[in-house]
N, C-alpha and C positions, 0 to 999 in steps of 0.2 A: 232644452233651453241652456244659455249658456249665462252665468254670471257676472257683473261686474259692479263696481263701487263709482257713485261720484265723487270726487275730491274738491269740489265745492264745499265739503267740509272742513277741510286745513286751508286752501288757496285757493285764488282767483286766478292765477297764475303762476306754474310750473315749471321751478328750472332744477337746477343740480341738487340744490338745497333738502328736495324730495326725494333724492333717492334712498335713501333710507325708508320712507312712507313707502314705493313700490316695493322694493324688496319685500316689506311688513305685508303688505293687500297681497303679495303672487303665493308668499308665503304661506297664507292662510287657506290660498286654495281658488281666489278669484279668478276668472279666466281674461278681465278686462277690465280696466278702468275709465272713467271716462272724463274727459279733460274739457275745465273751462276754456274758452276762448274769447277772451275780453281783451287785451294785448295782442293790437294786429301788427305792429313791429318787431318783435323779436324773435324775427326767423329763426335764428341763434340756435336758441332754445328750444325751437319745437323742433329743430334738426336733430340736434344733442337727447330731447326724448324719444326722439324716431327710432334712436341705433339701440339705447335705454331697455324702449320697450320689447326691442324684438332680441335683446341678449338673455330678457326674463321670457320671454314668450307669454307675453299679455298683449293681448285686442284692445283695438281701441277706441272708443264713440267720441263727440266733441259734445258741447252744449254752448250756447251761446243766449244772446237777448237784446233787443232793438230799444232804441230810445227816441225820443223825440223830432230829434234829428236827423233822422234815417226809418220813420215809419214809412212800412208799407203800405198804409191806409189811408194817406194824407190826402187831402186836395189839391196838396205842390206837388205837379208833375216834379221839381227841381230834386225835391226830400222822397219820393218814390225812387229816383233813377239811383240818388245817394244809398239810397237801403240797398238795392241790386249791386254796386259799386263795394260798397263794405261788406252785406255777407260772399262776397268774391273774394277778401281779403280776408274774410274767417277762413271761408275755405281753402284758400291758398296753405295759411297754417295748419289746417286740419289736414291737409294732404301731405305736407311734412313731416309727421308722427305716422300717418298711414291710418288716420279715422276713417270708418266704413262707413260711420251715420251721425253727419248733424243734426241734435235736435233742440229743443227749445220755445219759446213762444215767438217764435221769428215771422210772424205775421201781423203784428202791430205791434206798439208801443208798449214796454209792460208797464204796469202803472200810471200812463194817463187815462184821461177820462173826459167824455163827451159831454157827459150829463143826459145822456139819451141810450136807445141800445142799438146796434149797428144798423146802416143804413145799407139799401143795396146800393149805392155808388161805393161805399166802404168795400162792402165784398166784390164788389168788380176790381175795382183800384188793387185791392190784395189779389185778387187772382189773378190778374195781367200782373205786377209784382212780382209774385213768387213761381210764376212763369218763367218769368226772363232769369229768374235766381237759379232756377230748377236746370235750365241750359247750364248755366257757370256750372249749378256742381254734378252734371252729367261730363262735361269736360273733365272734371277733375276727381272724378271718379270714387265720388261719394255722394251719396243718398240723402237727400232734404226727410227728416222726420218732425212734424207741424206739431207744436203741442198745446192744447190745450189749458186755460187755469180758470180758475174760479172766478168768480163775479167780483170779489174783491180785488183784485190783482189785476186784471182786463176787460173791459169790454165785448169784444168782438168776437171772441173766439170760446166759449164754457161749457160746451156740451159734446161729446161724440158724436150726436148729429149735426149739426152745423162743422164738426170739421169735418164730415165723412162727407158732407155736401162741396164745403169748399175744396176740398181732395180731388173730389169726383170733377169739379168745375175746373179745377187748374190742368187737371187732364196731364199728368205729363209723369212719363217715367222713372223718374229722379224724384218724384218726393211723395211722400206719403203720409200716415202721420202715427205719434205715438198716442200712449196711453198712461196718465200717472193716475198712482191708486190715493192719491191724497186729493187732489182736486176733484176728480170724481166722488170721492166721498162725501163733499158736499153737495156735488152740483147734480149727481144720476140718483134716479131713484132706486136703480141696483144695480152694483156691480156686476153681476154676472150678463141681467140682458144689455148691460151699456158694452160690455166689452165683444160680446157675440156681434153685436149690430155692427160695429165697428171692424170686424175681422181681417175684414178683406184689405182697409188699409192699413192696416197694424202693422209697422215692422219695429219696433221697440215699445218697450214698458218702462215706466219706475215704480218701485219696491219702496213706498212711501207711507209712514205711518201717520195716524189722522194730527198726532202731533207734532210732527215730524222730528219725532225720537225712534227708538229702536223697532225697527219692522215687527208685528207679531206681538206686539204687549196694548195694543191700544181698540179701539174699535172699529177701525175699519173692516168692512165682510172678507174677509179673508177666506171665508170656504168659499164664497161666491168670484172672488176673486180668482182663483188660481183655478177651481174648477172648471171655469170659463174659460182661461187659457190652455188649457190638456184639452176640453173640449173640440176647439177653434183649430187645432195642432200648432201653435206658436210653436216656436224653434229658434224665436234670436234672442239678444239681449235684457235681461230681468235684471235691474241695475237698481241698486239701491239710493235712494236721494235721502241724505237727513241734513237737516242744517242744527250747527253750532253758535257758539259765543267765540269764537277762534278767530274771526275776521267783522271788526265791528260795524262795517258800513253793511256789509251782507246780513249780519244780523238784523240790523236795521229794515233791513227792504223786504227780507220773509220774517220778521216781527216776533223774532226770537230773542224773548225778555228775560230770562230764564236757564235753568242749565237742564237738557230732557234726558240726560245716560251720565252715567260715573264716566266714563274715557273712550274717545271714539275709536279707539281700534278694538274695545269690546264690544262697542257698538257694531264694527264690521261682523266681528268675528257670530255673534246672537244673529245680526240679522244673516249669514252666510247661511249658518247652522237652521235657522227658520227655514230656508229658502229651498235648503235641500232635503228637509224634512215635509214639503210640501208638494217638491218635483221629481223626487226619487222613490222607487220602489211601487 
């Protein structure tokens, strides 16, 4: 398995200002970072981390997230084609750094809500959707990873089985889906058999503590977590997600009221040291 950090913990968006912050992550030992992508103009910049990343030799994942505007689940054919049209424009940028794997809740809206639970015109509409998305980033030479959140945060998509169904339904090469160990902690009854069920479309994880503070202090199954993966033989990316008070709108929307670790680069460094205490040896 190999490591890496979201930086959804300092920014939303990554230019020069951070290089200090990668040098700090490559430093420590991460093999990859993984970069928002909310900022679909500033080629600029993801050009300038392309060269960045590859003079550190750090890998690199994307993450992204749909909004109302660009749901893939809508009943406007118009706001369906917009979603295809914009994650084209993620991945444009993602392909500029040299990301291997977009992932994210990029199959509906995050944070809206129907009032109802998904409908199968929903999951057609998403699966002709992230179809025609799954061609753009087969062009472009990186991997759709669908992810999963809990029942507060989405609708449509909260269990490994429903996405291992909508994976299997979208049928297509280019995308697959992940696995975060925070939302599962709500939503599966166990880590280990949600993550076994799920194997076959697994090509990334997040390293996500139930409060999302430092990996390995809180309560999520963590022996069923990672056992599961050695089980399965994963082999990609184990990326850690925590969120801060560093970016107040982002705090806002994963409902971090609170400060959950003394200083996030200790935060990296515990959850590294968790992580290889759990995959080595």
């Amino acid at each position: 398995m190999k490591t890496g950090m979201n930086l959804l913990l300092w920014a939303d968006h990554i230019t020069a200002e951070h290089d200090g912050l990668l040098d700090q992550i490559k430093g420590l030992g991460f093999d990859a970072v993984e970069i928002p992508i909310f900022n679909t103009s500033d080629h600029a910049a993801y050009e300038r981390l392309g060269k960045r990343l590859k003079s550190l030799g750090l890998g690199a994942t994307a993450v992204t997230v749909m909004g109302p505007e660009i749901n893939p689940i809508s009943p406007d054919p118009a706001i369906r084609k917009a979603a295809v049209e914009h994650l084209d424009k993620v991945l444009e940028c993602g392909q500029k750094f040299g990301a291997e794997i977009l992932c994210g809740p990029i199959h509906s809206a995050i944070g809206v809500f129907s009032g109802n639970g998904p409908t199968e015109d929903e999951f057609k509409a998403g699966v002709d959707t992230l179809r025609l998305a799954a061609d753009k980033a087969k062009a472009r030479g990186i991997m759709l990873a669908v992810e999963y959140l809990n029942r507060f945060e989405n609708y449509f998509l909260t269990t490994a089985a429903q996405t291992t169904r909508f994976v299997k339904e979208v049928n297509h090469p280019s995308l697959r889906m992940m696995y975060d160990s925070f939302h599962a902690h709500i939503e599966e009854k166990d880590q280990a058999a949600a993550i076994r069920s799920c194997a076959a479309e697994t090509i990334h994880v997040h390293v996500s503590e139930n409060d999302r503070g430092i990996p390995g202090t809180g309560q999520v199954d963590w022996d069923g977590y990672w056992s599961a993966l050695k089980s399965t033989g994963f082999n990609g990316y184990v990326t850690i997600e925590a969120f801060g008070r560093a970016l107040p709108a982002l705090a806002a929307a994963t409902r971090v009221w609170r400060d959950l670790f003394p200083d996030a680069m200790g935060l990296c460094r515990d959850g590294l040291a968790f992580i290889k205490s759990k995959t080595q040896g």
